[in-house]
C-alpha positions in Angstrom: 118.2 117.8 107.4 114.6 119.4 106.3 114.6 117.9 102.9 115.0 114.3 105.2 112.6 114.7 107.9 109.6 116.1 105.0 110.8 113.2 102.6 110.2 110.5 105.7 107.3 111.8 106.9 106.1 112.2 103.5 106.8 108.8 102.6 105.6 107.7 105.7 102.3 109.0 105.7 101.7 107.5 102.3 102.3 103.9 103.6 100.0 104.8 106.6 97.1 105.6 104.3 97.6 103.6 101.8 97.3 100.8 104.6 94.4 102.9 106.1 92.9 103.6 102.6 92.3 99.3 102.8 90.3 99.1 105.5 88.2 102.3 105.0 87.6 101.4 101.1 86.5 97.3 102.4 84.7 98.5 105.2 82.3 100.7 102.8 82.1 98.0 100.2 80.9 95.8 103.0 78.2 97.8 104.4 80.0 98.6 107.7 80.1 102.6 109.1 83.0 104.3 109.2 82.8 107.2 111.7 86.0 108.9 110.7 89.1 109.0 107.8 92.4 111.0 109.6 95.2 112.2 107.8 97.9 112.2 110.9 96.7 111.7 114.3 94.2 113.5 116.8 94.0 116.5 117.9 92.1 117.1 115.2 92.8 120.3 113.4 90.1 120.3 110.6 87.4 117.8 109.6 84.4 117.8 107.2 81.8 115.2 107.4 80.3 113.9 103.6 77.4 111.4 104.3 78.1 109.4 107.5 81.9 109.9 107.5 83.9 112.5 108.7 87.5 113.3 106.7 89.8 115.3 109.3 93.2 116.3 108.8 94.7 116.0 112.5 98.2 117.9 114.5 100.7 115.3 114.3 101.1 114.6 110.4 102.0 111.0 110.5 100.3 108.4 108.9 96.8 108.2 109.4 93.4 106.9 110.7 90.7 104.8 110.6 87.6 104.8 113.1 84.7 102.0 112.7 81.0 102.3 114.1 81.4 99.3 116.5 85.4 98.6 116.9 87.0 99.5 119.9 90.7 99.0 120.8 90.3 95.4 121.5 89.0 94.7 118.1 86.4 92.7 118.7 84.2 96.0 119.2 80.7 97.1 121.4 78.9 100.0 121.2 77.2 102.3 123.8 74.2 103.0 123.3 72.4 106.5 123.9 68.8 105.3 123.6 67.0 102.0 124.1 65.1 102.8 120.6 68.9 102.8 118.9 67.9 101.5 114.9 68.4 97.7 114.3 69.8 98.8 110.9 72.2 101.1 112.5 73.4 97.8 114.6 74.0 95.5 111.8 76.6 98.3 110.1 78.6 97.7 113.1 81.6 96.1 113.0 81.4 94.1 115.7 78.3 92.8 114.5 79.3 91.3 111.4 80.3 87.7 110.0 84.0 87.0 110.9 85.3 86.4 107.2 83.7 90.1 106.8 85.9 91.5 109.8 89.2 89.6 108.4 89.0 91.1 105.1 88.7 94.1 106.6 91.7 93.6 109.0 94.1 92.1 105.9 92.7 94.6 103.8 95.9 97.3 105.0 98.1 94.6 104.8 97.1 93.8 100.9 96.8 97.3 99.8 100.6 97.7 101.4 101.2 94.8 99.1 99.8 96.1 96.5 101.6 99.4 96.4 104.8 97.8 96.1 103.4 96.1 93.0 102.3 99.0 91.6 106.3 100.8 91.8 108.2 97.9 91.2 106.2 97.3 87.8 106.3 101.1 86.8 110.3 101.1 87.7 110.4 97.3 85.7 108.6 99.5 82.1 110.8 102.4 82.7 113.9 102.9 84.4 114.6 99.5 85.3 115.0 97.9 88.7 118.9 96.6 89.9 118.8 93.1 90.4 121.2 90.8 92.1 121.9 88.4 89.0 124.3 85.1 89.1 126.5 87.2 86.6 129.6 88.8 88.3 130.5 91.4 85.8 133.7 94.2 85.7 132.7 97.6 85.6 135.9 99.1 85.9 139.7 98.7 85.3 142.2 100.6 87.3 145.4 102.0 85.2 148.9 99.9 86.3 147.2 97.2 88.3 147.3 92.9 87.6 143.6 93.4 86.0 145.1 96.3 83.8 148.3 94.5 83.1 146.5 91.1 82.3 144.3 92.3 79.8 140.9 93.1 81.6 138.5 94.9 80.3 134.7 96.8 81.3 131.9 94.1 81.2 133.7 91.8 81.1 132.0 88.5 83.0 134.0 86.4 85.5 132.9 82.8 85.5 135.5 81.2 87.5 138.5 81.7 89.6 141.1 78.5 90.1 138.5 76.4 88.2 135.4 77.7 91.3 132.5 78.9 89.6 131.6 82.1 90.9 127.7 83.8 91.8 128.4 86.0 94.1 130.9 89.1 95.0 131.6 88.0 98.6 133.1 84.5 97.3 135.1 86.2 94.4 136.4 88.9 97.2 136.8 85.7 99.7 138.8 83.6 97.2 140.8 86.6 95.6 142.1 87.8 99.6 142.8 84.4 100.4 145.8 84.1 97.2 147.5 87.3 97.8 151.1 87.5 96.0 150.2 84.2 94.5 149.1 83.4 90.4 145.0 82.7 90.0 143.2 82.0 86.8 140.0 83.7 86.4 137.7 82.0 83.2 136.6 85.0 81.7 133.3 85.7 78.8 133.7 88.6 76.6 131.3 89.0 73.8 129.9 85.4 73.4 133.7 84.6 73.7 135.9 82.9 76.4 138.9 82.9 77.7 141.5 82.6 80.9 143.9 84.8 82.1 146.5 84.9 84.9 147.4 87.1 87.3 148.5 87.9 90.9 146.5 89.6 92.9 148.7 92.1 95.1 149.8 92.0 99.0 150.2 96.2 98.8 147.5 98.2 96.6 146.8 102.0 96.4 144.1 103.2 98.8 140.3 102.6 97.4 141.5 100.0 95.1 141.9 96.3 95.5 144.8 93.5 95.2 143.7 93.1 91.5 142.2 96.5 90.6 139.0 96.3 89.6 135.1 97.0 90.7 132.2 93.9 90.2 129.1 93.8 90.5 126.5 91.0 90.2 123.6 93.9 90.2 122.1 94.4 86.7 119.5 96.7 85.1 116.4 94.8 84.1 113.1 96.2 82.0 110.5 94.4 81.0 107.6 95.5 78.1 104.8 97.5 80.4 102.5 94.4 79.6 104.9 92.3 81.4 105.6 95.0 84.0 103.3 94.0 86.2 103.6 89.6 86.2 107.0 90.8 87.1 106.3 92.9 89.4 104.4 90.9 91.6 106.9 88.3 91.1 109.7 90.4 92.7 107.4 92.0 95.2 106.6 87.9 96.4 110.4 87.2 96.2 111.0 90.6 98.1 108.4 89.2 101.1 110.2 85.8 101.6 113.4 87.6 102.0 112.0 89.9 104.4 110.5 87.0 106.3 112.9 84.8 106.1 115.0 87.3 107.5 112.8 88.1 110.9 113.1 84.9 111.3 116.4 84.5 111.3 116.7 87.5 113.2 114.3 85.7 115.7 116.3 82.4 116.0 119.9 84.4 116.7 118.5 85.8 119.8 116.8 83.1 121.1 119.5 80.6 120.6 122.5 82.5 120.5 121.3 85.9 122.0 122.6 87.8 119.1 120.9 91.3 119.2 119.7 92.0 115.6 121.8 93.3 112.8 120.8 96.0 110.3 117.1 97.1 111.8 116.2 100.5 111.7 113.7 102.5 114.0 112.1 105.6 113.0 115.7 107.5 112.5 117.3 104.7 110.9 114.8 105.3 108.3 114.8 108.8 108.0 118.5 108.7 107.6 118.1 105.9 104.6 115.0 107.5 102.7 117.5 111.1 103.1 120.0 109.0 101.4 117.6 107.5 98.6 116.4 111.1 97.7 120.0 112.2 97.6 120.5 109.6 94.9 117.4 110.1 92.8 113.7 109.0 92.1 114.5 105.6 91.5 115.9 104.7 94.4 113.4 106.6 96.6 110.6 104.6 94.9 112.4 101.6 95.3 112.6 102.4 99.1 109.2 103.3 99.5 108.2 99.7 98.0 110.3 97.6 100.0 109.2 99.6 103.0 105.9 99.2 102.2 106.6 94.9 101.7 107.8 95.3 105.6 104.9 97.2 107.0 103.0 94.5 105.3 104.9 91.6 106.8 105.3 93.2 109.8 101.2 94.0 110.5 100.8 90.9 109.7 102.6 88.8 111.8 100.0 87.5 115.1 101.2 89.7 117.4 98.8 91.5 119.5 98.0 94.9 118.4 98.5 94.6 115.0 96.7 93.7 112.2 97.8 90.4 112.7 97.2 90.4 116.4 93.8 91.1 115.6 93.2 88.4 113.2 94.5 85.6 115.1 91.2 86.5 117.7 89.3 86.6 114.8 90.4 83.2 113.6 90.1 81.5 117.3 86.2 83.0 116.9 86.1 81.2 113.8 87.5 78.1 115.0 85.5 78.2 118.5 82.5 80.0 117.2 82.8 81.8 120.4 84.1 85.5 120.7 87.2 85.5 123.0 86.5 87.7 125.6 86.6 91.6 124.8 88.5 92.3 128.2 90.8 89.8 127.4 91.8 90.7 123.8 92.2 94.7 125.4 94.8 93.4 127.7 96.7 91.5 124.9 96.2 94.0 122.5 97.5 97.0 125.6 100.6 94.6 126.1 101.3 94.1 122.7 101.2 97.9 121.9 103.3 98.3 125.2 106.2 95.6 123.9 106.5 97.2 120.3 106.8 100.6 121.5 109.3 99.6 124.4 111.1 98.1 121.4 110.5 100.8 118.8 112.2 103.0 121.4 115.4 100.8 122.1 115.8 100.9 118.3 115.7 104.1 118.4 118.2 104.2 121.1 120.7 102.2 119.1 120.3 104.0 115.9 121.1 107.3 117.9 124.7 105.3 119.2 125.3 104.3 115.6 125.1 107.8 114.1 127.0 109.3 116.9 129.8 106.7 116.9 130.2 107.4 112.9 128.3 104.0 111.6 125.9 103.6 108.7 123.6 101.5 107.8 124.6 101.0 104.3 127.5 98.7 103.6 130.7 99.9 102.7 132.9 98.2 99.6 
């Protein structure tokens, strides 16, 4: 239980920075002051100022911080000043104050350094390891003694192409098709070393416990590698493929409970992803790292989205300014920006709620074969 909670908040507090690490590193490249760099959140504990900025390590060791001369919660930003003789210099470093393509890339900065990291893993896992794909391929891994597979001449990796002349892509459809013929003769078109063949057999109405009514394990998932100057064109391709998915998928999510009140399936608060990044260490590196990309995709997609208090909250008032050339009103943007915070940590905390039911009624959030 330790090992978990240090491996979550470990991998947690990398996403945060490396999402904080965006904005601090655009801000300096642009000019702009940044007052402070936190590791974790106030109270601070320790900081140490090197030029204008001060780098503090903070009490509660989640995530991190970043503070701008000029920004204040609304986003848009002001500053109090304690003299009328306050430097004109000092006044154009502040963010507030500058062009509004400056303060978006600034903003989508996190957001594309989130990105960015997941680039960076799934390229190192595509030159070493590998990374398991879902491939069209559905291929045998393994033959139980005594059953129809066994009996009918089966054999690991061997590729199933067909079943009663239906090509096959996925695992769901072969299970689907295999359940539906129970006690009675299929054909399965089978590829075995450039060669093929068909064989019959019947799957079974009674099987042994943990096997199936024919007796064998597939998979469509399959090791792929890549030369490490390829690595990274297929890294970002996955890593775009990745983000659709997860889109795709809020919005689905989205449309269920709005037209058919469906609450959402398979989201996980804070515990729900301690619990799966304690699982991903119990497994190995590789599928930690592999977590901790497609975590970081979702933070990216998800501060991104225009909803108030986010990243993306922020930049859709930045984009009306554009469009208007007329700031939107700073108490304005403060309420929307208090609501917005208000809404995601009501929900954050019914998530929460939920994933606490789950464990205690014995559910996980990883499927079960």
């Amino acid at each position: 239980m330790i090992v978990t909670i240090l491996a979550f908040l470990i991998v947690l507090s990398i996403l945060v920075l490396i999402h904080e690490f965006g904005h601090f590193i655009t801000a300096k490249k642009l000019g702009i002051k940044v007052e402070e760099f936190g590791f974790g959140f106030p109270p601070r504990v320790f900081g140490k100022k090197i030029g204008e900025t001060i780098y503090s390590i903070n009490l509660l060791p989640i995530g991190g911080f970043v503070k701008l001369y000029g920004e204040d919660s609304a986003g848009a930003g002001s500053i109090r000043r304690t003299t009328n003789d306050e430097p004109r210099t000092d006044l154009k470093r502040a963010f507030f104050a500058r062009p509004t393509w400056q303060r978006a890339a600034i903003v989508l900065a996190g957001v594309v350094m989130n990105f960015l990291l997941a680039v960076v893993i799934i390229s190192y896992l595509f030159s070493g390891p590998g990374v398991a794909l879902p491939t069209k391929n559905i291929k045998i891994v393994e033959v139980t003694k005594n059953s129809p597979a066994y009996a009918a001449g089966l054999a690991n990796g061997d590729e199933v192409l067909s079943v009663d002349n239906q090509k096959i892509s996925d695992t769901s459809k072969f299970i689907s098709i295999t359940r539906s013929k129970l006690g009675k003769e299929i054909s399965l078109d089978i590829a075995r070393g450039g060669q093929k063949s068909q064989v019959r057999l019947i799957p079974r109405k009674t099987y042994p416990k943990g096997e199936g009514p024919l007796g064998i394990a597939i998979t469509n998932i399959e090791v792929v590698k890549y030369p490490w100057y390829q690595a990274p064109f297929y890294g970002t391709r996955e890593a775009i493929k990745f983000t659709w998915l997860i889109l795709s998928g809020l919005g689905s999510m989205v449309f269920d409970l709005v037209t058919k009140g469906q609450p959402p399936a398979g989201v996980a608060g804070p515990i729900g992803v301690a619990e799966l990044t304690g699982e991903a260490l119990n497994r190995g590196i590789v599928p930690l790292l592999w977590l901790v990309s497609v975590l970081s995709l979702n933070l990216a997609v998800v501060n991104v989205l225009p909803i108030p208090a986010l990243d993306g909250g922020r930049l859709f008032f930045i984009m009306i300014e554009m469009v208007t050339r007329k700031k939107v009103s700073a108490r304005y943007e403060a309420m929307a920006h208090a609501v917005g915070l208000a809404v995601l940590l009501s929900l954050i905390l019914l998530i929460t709620l939920f994933d606490i039911f789950r464990i205690f009624s014995g559910q996980s959030l990883l499927p079960k074969m």
